[in-house]
DSSP file (Angstrom, degrees, kcal/mol; ACC not computed):
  #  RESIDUE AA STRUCTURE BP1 BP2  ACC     N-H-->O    O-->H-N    N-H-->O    O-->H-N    TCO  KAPPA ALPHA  PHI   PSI    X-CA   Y-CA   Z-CA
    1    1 A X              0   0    0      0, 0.0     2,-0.0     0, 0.0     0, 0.0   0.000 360.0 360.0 360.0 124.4   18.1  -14.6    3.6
    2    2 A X        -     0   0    0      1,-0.0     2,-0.6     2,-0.0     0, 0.0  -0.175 360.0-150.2 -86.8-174.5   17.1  -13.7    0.0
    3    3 A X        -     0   0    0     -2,-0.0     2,-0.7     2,-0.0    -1,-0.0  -0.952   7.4-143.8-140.4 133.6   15.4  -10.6   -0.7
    4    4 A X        -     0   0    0     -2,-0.6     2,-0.8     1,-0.0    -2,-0.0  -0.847  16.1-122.1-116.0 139.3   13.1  -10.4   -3.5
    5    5 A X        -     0   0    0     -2,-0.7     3,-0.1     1,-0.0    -2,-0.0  -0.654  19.3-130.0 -78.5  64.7   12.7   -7.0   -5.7
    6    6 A X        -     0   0    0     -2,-0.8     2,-0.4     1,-0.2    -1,-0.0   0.421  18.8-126.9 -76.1 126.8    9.6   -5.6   -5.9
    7    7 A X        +     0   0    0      1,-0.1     4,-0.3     2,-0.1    -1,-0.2  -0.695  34.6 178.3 -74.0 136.9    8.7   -5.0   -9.8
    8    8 A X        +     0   0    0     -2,-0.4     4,-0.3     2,-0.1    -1,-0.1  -0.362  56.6  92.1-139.6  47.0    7.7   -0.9   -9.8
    9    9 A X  S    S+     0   0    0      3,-0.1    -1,-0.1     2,-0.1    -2,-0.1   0.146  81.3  58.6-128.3  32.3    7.0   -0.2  -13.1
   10   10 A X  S >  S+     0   0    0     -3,-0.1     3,-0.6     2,-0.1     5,-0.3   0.725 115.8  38.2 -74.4 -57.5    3.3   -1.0  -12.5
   11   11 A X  T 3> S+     0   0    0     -4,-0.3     4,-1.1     1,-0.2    -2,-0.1   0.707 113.1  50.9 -73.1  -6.5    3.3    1.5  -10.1
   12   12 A X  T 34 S+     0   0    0     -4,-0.3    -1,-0.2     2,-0.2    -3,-0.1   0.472 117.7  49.1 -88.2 -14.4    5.8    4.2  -12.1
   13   13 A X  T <4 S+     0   0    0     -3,-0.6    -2,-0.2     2,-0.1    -1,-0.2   0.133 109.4  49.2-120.7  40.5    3.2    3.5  -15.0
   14   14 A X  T >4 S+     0   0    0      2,-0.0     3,-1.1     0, 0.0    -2,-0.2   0.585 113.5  47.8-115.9 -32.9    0.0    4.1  -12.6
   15   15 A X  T 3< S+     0   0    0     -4,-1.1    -2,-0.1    -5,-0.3    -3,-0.1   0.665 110.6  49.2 -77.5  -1.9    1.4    7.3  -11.3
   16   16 A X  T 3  S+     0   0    0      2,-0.1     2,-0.5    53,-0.0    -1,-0.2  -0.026  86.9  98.4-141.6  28.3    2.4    8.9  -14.8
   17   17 A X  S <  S-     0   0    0     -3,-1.1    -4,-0.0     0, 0.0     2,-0.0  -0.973  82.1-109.2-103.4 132.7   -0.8    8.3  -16.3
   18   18 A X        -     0   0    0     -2,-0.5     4,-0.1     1,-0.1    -2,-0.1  -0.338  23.5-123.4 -70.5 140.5   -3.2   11.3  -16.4
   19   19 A X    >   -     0   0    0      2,-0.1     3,-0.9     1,-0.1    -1,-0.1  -0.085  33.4-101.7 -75.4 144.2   -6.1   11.4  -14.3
   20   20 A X  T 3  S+     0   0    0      1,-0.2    -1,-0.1    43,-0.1    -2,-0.1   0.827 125.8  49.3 -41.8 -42.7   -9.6   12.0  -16.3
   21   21 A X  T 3  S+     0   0    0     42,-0.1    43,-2.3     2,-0.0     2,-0.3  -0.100 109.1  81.5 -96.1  31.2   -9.8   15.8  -15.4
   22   22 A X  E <   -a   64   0A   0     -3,-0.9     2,-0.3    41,-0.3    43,-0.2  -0.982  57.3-171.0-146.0 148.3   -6.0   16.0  -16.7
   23   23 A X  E     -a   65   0A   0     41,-1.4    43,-2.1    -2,-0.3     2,-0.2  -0.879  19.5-128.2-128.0 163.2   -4.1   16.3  -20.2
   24   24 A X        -     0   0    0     -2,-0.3     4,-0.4    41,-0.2    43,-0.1  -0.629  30.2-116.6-101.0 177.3   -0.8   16.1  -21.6
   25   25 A X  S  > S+     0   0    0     -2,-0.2     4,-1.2     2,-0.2    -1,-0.1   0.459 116.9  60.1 -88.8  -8.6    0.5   18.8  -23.8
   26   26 A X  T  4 S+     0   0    0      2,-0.2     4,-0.5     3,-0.1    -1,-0.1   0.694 104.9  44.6-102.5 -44.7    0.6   16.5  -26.5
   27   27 A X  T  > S+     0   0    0      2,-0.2     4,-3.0     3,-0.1     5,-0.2   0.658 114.1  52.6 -86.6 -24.2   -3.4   15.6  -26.4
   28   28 A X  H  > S+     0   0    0     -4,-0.4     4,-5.2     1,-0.2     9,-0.2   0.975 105.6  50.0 -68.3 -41.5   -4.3   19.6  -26.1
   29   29 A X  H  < S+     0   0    0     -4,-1.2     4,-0.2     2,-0.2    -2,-0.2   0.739 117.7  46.6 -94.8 -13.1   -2.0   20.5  -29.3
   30   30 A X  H >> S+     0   0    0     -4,-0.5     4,-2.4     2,-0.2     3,-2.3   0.970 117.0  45.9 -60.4 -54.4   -4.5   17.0  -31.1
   31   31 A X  H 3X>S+     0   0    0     -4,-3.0     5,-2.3     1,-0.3     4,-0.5   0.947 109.4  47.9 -52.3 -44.4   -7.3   18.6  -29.8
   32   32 A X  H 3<5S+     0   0    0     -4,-5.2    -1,-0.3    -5,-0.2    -2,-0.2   0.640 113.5  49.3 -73.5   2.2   -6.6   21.9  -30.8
   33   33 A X  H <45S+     0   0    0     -3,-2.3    -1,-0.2    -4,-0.2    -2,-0.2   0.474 111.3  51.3 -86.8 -10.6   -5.8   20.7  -34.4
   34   34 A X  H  <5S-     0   0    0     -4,-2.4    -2,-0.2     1,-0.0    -3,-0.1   0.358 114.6-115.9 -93.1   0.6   -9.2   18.6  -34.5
   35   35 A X  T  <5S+     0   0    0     -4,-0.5    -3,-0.2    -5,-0.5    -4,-0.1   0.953  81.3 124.6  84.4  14.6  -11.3   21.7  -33.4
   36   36 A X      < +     0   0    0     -5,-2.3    -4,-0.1    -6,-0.2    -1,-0.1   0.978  39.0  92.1-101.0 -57.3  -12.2   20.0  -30.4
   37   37 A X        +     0   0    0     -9,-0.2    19,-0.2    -6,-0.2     3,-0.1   0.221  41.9 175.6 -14.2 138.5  -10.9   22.8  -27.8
   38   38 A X        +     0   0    0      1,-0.7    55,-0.4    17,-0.6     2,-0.2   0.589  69.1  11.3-124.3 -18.4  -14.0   25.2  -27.0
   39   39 A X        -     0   0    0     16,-0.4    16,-1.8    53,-0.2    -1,-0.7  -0.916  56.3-148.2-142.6 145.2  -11.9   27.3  -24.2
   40   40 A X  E     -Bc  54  94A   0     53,-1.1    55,-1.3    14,-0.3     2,-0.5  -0.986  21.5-153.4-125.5 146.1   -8.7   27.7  -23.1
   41   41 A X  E     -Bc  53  95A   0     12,-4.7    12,-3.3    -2,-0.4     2,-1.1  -0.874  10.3-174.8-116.8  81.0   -8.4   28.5  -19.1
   42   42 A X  E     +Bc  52  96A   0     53,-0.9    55,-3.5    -2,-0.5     2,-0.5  -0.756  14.6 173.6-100.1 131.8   -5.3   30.5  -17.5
   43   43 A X  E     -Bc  51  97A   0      8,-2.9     2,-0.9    -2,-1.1     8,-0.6  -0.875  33.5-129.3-108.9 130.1   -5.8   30.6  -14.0
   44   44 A X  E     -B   50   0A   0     53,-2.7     6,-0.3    -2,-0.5    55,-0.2  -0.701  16.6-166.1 -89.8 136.4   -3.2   31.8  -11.8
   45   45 A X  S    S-     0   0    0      4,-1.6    -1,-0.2    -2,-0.9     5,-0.2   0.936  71.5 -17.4 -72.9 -48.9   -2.8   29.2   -9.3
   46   46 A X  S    S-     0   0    0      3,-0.6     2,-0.5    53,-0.1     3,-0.3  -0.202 108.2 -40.7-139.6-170.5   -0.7   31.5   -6.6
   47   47 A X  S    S-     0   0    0      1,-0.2     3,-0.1    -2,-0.1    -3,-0.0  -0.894 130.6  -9.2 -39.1  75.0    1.3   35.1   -7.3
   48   48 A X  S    S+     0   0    0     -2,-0.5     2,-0.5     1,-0.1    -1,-0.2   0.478 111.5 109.2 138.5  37.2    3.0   35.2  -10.4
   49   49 A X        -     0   0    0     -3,-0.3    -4,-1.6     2,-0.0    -3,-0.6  -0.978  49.6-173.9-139.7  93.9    2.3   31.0  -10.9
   50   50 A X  E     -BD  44  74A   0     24,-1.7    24,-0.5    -2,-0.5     2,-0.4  -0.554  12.1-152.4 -97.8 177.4   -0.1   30.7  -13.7
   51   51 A X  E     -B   43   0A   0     -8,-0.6    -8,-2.9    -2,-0.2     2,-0.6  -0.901   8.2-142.0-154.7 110.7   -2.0   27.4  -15.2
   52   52 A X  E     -B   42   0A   0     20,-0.4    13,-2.5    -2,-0.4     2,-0.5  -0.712  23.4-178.7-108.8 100.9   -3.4   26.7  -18.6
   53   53 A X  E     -BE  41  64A   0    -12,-3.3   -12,-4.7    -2,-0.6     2,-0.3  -0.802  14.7-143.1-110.3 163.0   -6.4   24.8  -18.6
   54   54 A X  E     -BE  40  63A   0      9,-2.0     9,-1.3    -2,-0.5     2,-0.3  -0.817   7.6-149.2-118.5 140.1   -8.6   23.5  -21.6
   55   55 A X        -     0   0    0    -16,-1.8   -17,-0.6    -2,-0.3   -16,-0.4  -0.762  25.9-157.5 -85.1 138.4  -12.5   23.2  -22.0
   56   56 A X        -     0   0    0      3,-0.5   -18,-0.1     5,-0.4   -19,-0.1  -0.590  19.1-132.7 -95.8-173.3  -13.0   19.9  -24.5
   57   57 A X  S    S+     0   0    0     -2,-0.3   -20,-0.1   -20,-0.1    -1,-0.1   0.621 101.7  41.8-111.9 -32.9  -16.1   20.0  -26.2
   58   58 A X  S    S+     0   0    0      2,-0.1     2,-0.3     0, 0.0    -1,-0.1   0.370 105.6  84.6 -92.9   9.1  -17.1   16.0  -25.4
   59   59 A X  S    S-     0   0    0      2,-0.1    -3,-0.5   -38,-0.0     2,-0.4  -0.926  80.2-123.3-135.6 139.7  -15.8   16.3  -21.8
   60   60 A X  S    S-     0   0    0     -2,-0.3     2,-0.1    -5,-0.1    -3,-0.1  -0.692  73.5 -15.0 -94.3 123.6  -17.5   17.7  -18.7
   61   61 A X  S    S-     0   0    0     -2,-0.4    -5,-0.4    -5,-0.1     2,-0.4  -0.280 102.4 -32.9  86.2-162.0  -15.9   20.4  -17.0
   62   62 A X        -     0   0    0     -7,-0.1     2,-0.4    -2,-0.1    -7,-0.2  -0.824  48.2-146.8-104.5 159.7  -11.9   21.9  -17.4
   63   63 A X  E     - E   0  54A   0     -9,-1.3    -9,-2.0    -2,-0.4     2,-0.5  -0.838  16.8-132.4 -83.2 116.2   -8.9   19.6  -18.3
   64   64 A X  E     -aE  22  53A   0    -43,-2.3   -41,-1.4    -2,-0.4     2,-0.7  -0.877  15.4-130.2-101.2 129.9   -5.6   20.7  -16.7
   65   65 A X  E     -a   23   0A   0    -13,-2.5     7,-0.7    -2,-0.5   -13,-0.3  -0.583  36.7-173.0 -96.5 110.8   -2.6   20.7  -19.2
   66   66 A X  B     -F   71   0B   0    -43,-2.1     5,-0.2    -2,-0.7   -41,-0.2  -0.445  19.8-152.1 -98.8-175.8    0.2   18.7  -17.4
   67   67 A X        -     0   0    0      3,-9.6     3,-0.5   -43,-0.1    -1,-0.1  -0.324  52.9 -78.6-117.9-148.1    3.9   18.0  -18.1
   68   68 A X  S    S+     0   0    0      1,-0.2     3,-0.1    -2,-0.1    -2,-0.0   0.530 127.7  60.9 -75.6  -7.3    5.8   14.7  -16.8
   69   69 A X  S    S-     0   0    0      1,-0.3    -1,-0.2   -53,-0.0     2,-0.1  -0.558 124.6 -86.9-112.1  53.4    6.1   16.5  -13.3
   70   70 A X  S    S+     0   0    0     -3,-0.5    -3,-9.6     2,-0.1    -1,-0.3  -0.243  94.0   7.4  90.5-147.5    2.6   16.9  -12.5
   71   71 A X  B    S-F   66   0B   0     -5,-0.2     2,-0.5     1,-0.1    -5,-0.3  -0.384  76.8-114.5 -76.0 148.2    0.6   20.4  -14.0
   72   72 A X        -     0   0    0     -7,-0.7   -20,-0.4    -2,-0.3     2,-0.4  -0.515  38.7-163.3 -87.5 119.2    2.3   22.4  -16.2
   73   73 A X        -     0   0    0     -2,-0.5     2,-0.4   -22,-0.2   -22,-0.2  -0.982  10.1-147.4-121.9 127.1    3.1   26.4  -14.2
   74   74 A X  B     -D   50   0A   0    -24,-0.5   -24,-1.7    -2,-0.4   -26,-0.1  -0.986  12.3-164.7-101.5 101.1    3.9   29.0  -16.0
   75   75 A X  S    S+     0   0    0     -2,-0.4    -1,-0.2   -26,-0.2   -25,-0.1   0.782  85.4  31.0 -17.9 -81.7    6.5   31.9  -14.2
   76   76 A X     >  -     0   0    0    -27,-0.1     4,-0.7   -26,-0.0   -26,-0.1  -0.217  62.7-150.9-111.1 136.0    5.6   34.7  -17.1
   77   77 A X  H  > S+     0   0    0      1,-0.1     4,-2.1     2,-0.1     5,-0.1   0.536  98.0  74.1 -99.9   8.5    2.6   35.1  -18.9
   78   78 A X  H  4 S+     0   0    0      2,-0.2     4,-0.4     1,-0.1    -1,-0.1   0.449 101.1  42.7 -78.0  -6.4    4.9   36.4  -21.6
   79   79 A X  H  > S+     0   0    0      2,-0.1     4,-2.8     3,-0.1    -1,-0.1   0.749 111.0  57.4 -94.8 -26.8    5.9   32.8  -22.2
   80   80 A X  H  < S+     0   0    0     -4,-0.7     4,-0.5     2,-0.2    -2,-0.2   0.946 111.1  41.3 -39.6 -50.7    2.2   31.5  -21.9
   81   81 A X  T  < S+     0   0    0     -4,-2.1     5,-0.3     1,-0.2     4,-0.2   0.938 113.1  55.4 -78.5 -70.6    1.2   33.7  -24.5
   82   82 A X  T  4 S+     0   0    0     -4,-0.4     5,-0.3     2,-0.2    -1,-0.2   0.574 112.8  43.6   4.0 -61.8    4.6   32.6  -26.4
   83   83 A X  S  < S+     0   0    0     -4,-2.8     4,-0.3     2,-0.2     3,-0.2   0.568 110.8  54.8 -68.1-126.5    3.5   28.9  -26.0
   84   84 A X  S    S+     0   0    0     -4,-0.5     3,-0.4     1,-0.3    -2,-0.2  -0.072 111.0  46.9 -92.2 -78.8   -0.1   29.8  -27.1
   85   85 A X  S    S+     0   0    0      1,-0.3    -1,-0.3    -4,-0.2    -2,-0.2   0.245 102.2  56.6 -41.5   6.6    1.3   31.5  -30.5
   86   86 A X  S    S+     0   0    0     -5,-0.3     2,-0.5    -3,-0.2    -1,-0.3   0.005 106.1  78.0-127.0 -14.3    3.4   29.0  -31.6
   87   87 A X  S    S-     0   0    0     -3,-0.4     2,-1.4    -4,-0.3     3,-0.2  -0.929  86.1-114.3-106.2 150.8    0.1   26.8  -31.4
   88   88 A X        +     0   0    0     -2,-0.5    -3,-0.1     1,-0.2    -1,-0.1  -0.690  52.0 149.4 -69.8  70.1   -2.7   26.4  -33.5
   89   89 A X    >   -     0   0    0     -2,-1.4     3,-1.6     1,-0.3    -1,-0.2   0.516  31.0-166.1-102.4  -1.2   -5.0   27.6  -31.5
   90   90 A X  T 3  S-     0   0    0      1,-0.2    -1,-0.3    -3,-0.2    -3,-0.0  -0.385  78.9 -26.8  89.9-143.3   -7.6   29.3  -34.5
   91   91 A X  T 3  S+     0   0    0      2,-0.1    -1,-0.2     0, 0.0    -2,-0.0  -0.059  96.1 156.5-115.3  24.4  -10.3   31.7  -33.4
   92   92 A X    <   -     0   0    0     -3,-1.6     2,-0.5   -60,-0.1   -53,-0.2  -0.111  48.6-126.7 -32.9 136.7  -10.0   29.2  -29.3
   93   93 A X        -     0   0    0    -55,-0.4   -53,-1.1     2,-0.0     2,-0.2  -0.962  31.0-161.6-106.8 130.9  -11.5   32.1  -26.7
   94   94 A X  E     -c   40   0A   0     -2,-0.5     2,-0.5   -55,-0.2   -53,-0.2  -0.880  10.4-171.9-103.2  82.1   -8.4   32.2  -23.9
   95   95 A X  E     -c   41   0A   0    -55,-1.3   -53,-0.9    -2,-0.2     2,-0.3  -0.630  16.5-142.5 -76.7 132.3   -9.4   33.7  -20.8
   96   96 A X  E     -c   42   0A   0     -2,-0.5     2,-0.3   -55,-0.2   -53,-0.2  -0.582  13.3-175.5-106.8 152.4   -7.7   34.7  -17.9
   97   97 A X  E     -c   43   0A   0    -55,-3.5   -53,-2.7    -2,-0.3     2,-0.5  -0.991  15.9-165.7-136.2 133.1   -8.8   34.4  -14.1
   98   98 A X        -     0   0    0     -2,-0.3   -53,-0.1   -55,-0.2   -55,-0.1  -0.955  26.4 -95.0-139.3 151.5   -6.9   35.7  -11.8
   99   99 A X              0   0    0     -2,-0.5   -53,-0.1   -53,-0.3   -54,-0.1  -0.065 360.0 360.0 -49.0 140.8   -6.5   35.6   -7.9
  100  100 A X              0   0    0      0, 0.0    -1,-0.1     0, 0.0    -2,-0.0   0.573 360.0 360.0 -73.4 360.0   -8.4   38.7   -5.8
């Protein structure tokens, strides 16, 4: 009996595109050199698990900035801000929200 091999890189390039309400790190660091950015969002997701989200200016609602494993979590917020300064994020209002 032959066995036939199912092609999966339709589905390895359906899962590892981002979803509308979703960004790469790669499209925040365009936007934020094009001016586009109006907010940037950390939200701590859990205890001690934070989450960098983006405002765009054409786009309705927040953007979440993922990596190649889903949304990008940040341990520290002493590496958040790290990342943040080492970007060209201008005169960007960051605000933080954090669990009660």
């Amino acid at each position: 009996m032959a066995t036939t091999r199912r092609d999966t890189s339709a589905e390895t390039k359906r899962t590892t595109q981002p979803l509308p309400d979703e960004l790469t790190a790669m499209e925040l660091l365009e936007f934020l050199r094009r001016r586009e950015v109006n907010e940037l969002i950390v939200v701590e997701t859990e205890p001690h698990r934070y989450q960098l989200q983006a405002r765009i200016t054409w786009r309705a609602g927040r953007s979440t900035v993922t990596g190649t494993r889903g949304p990008r979590t940040y341990r520290n917020l002493n590496t958040l801000v790290t990342y943040l300064k080492t970007q060209d994020i201008g005169s960007t209002l960051v605000r933080l929200e954090l669990l009660a």
